[in-house]
C-alpha positions in Angstrom: 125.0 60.6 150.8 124.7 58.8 147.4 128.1 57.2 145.6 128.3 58.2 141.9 130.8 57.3 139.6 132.1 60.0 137.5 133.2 59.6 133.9 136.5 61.9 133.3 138.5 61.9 130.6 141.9 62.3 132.2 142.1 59.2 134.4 140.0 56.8 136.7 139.6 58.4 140.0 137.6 56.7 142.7 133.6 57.2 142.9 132.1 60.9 143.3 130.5 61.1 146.5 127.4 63.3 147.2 128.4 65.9 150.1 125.7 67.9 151.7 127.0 71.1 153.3 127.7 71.1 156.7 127.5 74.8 157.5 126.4 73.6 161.0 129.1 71.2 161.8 131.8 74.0 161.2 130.3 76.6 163.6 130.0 74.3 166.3 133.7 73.2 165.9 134.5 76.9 165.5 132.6 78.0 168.9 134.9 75.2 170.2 137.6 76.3 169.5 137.4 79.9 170.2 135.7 78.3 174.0 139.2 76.1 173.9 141.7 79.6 173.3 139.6 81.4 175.6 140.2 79.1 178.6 143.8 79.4 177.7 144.5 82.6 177.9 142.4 82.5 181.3 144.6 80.0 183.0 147.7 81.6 181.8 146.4 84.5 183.4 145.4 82.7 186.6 148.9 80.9 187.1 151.1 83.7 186.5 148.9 86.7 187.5 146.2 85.0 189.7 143.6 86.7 188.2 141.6 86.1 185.1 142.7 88.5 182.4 140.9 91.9 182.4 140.7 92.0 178.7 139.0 88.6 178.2 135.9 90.1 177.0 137.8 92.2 174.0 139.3 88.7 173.1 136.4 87.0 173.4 134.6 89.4 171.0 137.6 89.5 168.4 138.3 86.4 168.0 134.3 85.7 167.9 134.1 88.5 165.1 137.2 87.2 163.4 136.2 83.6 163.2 132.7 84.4 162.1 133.7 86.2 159.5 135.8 83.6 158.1 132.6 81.2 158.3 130.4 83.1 157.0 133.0 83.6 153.5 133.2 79.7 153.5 129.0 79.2 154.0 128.6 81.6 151.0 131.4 81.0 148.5 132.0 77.5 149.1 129.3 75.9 151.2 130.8 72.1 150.2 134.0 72.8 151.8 135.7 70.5 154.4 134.0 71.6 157.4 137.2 70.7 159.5 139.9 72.7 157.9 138.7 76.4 159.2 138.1 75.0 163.1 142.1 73.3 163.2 143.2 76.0 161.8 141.7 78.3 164.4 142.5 76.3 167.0 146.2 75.4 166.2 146.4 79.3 165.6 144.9 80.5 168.8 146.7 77.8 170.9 149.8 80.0 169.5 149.1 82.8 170.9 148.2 81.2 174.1 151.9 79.8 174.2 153.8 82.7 172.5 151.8 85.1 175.4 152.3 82.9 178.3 156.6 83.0 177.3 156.3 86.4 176.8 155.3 87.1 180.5 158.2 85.2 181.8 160.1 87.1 179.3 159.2 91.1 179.5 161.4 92.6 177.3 161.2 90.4 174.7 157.8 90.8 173.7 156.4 89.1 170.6 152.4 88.3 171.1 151.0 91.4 169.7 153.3 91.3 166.9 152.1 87.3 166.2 148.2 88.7 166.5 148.6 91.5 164.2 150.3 88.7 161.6 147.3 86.0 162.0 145.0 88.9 162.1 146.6 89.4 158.6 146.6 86.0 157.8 143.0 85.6 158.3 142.1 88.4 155.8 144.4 86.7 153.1 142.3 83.8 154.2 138.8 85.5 153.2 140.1 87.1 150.2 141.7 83.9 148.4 138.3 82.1 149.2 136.3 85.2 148.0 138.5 85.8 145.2 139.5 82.3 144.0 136.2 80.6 142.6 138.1 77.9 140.6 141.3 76.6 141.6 141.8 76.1 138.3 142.8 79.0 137.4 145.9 78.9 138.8 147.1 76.2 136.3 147.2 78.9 133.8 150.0 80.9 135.8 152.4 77.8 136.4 155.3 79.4 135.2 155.0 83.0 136.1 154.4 81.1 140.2 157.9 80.1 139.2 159.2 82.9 138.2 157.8 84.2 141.5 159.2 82.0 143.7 163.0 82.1 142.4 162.5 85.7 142.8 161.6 86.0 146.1 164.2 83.0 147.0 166.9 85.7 145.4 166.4 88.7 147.4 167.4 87.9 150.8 170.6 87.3 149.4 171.0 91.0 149.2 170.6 91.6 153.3 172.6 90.7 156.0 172.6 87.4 157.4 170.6 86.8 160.9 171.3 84.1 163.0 173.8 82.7 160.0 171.2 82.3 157.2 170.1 85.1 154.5 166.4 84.3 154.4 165.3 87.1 156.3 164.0 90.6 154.4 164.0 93.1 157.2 162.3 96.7 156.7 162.0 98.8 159.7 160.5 97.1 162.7 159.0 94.4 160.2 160.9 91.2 158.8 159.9 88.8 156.2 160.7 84.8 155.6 160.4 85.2 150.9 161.0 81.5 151.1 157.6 80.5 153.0 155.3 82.1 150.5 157.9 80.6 147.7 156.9 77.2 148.9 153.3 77.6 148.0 154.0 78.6 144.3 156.7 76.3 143.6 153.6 73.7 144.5 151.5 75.3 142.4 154.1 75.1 139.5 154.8 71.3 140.2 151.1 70.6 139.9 150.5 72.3 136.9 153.6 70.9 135.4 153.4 67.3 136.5 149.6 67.2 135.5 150.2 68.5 132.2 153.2 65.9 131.5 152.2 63.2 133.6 151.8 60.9 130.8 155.1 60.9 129.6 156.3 61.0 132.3 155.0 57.8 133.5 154.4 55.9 130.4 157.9 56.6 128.3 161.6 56.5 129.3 164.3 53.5 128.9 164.4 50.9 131.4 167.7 49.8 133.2 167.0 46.6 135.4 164.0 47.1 137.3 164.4 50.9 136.7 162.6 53.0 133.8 164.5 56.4 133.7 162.5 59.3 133.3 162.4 61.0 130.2 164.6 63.9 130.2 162.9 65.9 128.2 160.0 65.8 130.0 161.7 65.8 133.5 164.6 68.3 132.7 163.0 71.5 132.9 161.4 70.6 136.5 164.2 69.2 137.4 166.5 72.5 136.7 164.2 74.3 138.3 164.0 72.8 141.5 168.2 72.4 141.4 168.1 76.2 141.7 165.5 76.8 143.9 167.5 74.1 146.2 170.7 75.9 145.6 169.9 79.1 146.5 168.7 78.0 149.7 171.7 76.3 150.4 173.9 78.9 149.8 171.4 81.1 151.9 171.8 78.6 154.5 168.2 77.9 154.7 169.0 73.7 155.2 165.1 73.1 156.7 163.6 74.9 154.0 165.8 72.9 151.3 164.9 69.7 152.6 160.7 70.8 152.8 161.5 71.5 148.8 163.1 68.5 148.2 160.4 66.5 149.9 157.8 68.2 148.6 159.8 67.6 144.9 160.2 63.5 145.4 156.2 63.3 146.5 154.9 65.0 144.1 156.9 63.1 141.3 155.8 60.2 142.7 151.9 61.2 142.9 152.0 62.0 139.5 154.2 59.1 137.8 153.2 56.0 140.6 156.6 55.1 140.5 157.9 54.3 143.9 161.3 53.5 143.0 162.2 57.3 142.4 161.2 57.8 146.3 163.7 55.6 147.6 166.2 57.0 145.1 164.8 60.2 146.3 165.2 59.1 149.7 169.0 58.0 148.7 170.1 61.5 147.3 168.6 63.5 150.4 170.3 61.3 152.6 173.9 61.6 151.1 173.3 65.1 150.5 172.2 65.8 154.2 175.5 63.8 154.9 177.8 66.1 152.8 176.1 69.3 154.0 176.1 68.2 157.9 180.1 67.0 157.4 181.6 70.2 155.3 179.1 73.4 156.2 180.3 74.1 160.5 177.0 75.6 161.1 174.8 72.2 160.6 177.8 70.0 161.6 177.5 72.0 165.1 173.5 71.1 164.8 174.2 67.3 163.9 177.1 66.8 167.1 174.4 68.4 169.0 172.0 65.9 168.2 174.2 62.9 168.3 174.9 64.2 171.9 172.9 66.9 173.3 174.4 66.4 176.8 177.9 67.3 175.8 177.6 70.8 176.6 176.8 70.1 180.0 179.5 67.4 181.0 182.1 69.9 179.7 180.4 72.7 182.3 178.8 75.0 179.6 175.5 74.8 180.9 172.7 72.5 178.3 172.3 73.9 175.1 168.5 74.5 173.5 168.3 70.9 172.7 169.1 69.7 175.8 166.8 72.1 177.8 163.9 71.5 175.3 164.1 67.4 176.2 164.7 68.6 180.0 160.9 70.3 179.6 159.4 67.5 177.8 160.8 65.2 180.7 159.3 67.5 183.6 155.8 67.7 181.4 155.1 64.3 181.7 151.7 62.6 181.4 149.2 65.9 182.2 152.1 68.6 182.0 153.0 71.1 184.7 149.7 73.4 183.8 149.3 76.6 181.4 152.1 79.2 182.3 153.6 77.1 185.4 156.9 75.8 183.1 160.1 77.1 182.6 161.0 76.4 178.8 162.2 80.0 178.4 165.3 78.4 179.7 165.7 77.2 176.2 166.8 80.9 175.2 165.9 83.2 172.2 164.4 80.4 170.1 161.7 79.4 172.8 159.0 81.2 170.8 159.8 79.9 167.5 162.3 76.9 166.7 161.2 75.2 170.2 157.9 76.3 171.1 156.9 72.2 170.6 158.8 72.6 173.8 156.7 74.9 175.7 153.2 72.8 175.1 154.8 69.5 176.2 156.1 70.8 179.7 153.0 72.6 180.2 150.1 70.3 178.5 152.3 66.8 178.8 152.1 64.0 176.8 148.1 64.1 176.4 148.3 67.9 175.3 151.1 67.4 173.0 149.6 64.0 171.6 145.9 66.2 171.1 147.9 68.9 168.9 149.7 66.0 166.7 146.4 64.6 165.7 145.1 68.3 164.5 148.2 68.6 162.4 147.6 64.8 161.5 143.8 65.6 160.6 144.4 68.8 158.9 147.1 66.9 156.6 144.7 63.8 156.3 141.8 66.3 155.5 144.2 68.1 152.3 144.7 64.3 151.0 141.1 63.4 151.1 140.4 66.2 149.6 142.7 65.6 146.6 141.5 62.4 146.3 138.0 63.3 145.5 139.0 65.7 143.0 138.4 64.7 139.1 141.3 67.2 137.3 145.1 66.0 137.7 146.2 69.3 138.3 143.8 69.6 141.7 144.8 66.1 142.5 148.4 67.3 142.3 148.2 70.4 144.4 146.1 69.3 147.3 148.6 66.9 147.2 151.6 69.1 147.4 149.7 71.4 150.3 149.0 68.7 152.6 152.5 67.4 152.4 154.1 70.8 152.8 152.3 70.9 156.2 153.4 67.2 157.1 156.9 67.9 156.3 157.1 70.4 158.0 155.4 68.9 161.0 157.7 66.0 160.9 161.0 68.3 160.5 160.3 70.2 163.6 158.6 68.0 165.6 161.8 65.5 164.9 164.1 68.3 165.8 163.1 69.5 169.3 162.4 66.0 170.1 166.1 64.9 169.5 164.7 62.2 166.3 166.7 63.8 163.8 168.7 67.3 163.5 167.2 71.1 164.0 166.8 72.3 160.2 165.2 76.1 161.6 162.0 76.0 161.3 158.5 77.4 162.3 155.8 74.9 163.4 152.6 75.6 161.0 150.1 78.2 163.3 151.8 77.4 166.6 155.0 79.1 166.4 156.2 83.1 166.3 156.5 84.0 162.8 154.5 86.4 160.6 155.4 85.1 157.4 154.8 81.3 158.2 150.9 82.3 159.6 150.3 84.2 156.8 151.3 81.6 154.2 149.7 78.9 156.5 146.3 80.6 156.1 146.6 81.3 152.1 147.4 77.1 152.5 144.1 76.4 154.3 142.1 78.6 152.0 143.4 77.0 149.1 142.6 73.3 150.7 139.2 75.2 151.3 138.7 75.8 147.7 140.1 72.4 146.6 137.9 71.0 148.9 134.5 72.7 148.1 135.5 71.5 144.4 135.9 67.9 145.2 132.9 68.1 147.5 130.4 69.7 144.9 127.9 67.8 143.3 128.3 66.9 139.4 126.0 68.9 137.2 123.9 66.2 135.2 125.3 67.9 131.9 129.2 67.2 133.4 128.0 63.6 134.5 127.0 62.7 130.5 130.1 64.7 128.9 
């Protein structure tokens, strides 16, 4: 690989680097992983049934077809692409389904595997089509504001259905049920971007200064600003807390991308900690939620039994080192939320430290992968949304991991690929194809007639 330094017109980004594809390198990750889910599912099988599973050879040749279709879209339409974001995502998808089957046998009538295959199945072919479809991410800079529109309208219409499990973010339809607020996520990043990039000088070179401060320009920051207030507002009165915080993160980092002022994180950092202290003090449902994380034992010295937290340390404790082996644990103690809130749970019992410390670095490469890849690219507004991408995966990483480990509150929400939830998969998979895309871009080399102009 040979460094070049490009000449752009919109900033000084670091030195173009030559990337040759490396087809190669994501099949043999790919054949990895599938070889990795496989032996899952077959010591599930083994522990609980002791047998291997008698339809191993129809999983083996779905996910093989599956998989190599999504290659073979990435070697033909964009053959510069990050070679490791289609393998951890396969892997972190399939190790899912591993977990979300192996609770499901301990739990019969409660069935939720096929449902989660049909939804990555789904998620897959949203996949394909945004690479197939999508040939410029730049396109998407053209549709900032309708992706806001979008996203306050799909923020608005769980509203108008009954609340489940005390929060309206839930669109239910038959047998089927929807989470509006997950795809919301992605196009309130793409409206950020495209916003941010096309005001990022103002907002970084004007505004009065007050002490070491230089306030933001209003006119510049106010219509952002309004918009996130009522994307953040109608998630709070949905009671969608984990959600409202992602936005909010996902808000401050952004700005700070775009302006390289770090003083408006810590003032970021200031508002979301007195507004986390007013919600968790006046709304019951998260004050319950913060007194069971200040002491998660306290069910269980008044004779009530331990609550999900408690349980969910209680399996990390018995996982230990190695963990208690594929399908030998017993974190369906935890209750309903085993499969989706807590299954972080279910891998540390059974897969113990190492296993649980393996998955943290996919998440951690995945996220690392995004950033590199907005690095590398040469437009603000790809810069920007990579950006916002990765970070939507890291926050929500760090939430829930945080959560179920007892570091800071539950907030509700799915872990990216691993937990139950059809419209977190799906919208995880339109996120990797869009890294995918931004990737292939930053990874291209220059035409000689972009290098001179």
């Amino acid at each position: 690989m040979t460094a070049l330094t490009a000449k752009v017109v919109d900033g000084a980004p670091p030195p173009v680097v030559r990337h040759v594809q490396r087809s190669g390198v994501e099949l043999a990750l790919l054949v990895g992983a599938v070889l990795v889910v496989l032996l899952g599912h077959t010591c599930v099988a083994l522990t609980t049934r002791g047998h291997a599973p008698a339809d191993l050879g129809r999983q083996a040749l779905g996910l093989t077809g599956a998989v190599l279709v999504g290659h073979l879209v990435v070697r033909f339409l964009a053959p510069f692409a990050d070679p490791l974001l289609l393998p951890i995502a396969v892997l972190l998808n399939g190790l899912g389904l591993v977990l979300i089957r192996r609770l499901d046998l301990a739990t019969p009538g409660q069935p939720a595997a096929r449902d989660q295959l049909v939804w990555s199945a789904l998620g897959l072919l949203l996949f394909v089509a945004a690479v197939a479809l999508l040939r410029d991410h730049r396109v998407l800079q053209r549709y900032a504001y309708l992706s806001m529109a979008a996203a306050l309208l799909l923020m608005l219409v769980p509203v108008l259905f009954p609340a489940i499990n005390g929060a309206h973010i839930w669109i239910r339809a038959g047998g089927l049920s929807f989470q509006p607020a997950e795809l919301a996520k992605v196009l309130l990043a793409v409206f950020f971007a495209a916003y941010l990039a096309a005001n990022r000088t103002a907002l970084a070179l004007t505004g009065r200064r007050i002490w070491v401060f230089r306030l933001l320009p209003g006119r510049a920051l106010a219509p952002i600003l309004t918009i996130w207030l009522l994307s953040v507002g109608m998630l709070v009165l949905e009671r969608d807390l984990g959600t409202s915080l992602l936005f909010f993160g996902l808000f401050v980092i952004m700005l700070f991308v775009a302006t390289g002022r770090i003083g408006w994180t810590a003032i970021g950092l200031l508002l979301a900690g007195l507004g986390a202290y007013a919600v968790g003090t006046l709304e019951p449902h998260v004050h319950s939620r913060v007194q069971d994380w200040l002491d998660p034992f306290a069910s269980i010295r008044a004779g009530q039994g331990p609550g999900q937290l408690a349980q969910s340390l209680f399996a990390f404790a018995e996982g230990g080192t190695l963990g208690t082996g594929l399908g030998a644990g017993h974190s369906m103690l935890i209750g309903f939320a085993a499969k989706s809130d807590f299954i972080l749970a279910t891998a540390g019992e059974e897969l113990g430290l190492v296993g649980l410390s393996a998955i943290l670095l996919l998440y951690g490469l995945l996220v690392a992968r995004g950033f590199a890849a907005g690095l590398a690219l040469r437009d603000a507004f790809g810069r920007l949304l990579a950006t916002g991408l990765a970070s939507i995966l890291a926050l929500q990483v760090f939430v829930i991991a945080g959560g179920v480990t007892g570091l800071i509150p539950l907030t509700g929400m799915a872990m990216p690929f691993l937990a139950q939830g059809g419209s977190s998969v799906v919208t995880n998979w339109l996120i990797v194809a869009l890294l995918v895309r931004l990737s292939d871009c930053a990874r291209r080399p220059v035409p000689e007639a972009e290098e001179a102009g």
